[in-house]
N, C-alpha and C positions, 0 to 999 in steps of 0.2 A: 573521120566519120565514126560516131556511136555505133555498137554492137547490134544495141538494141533498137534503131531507126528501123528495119522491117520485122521486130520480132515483136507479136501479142506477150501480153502479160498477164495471168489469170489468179485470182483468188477464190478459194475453196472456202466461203466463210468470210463475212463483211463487218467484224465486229473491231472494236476499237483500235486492236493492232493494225488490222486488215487499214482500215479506215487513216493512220496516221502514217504505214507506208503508201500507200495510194496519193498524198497530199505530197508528200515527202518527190516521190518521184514525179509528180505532175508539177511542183516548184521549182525543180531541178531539172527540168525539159530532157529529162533521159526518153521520153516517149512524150503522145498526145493522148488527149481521152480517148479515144479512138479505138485504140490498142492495149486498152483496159478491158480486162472482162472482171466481174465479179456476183458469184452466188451468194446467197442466204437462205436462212431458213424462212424470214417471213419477209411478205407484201411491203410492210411498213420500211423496214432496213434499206430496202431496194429501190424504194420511193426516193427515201431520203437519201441513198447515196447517189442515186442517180440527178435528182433536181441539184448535190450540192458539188458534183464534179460532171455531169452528162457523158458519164463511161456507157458502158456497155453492163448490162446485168440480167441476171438469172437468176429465178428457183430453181434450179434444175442443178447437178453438176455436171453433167453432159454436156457437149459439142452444139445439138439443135438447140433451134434457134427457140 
């Protein structure tokens, strides 16, 4: 059993690193989208990461929702 099967994963920041680990571990079934959380600074970043993986995302860095 994976370590990471009950544990969230969070990014501080959804830019291009962010974006090619994000793919990287959604390819390699270490976790599901689900269990992705990721912030940005804008609307658009979060748009788009969200329509092109359907994680979980935030403006915010905080916990609420």
């Amino acid at each position: 059993m994976c370590a990471l099967m009950n544990k969230n994963i969070g990014f501080i920041g959804c830019g291009k690193m962010a974006q090619a680990k994000i793919g990287g571990i959604l390819k390699s079934d270490l976790v599901n989208a689900r269990q992705i959380i990721a912030s940005a600074k804008t609307e658009k970043t979060l748009v788009d990461v969200k329509s092109r993986w359907d994680i979980q995302t935030r403006i915010s860095n905080g916990i609420e929702g």
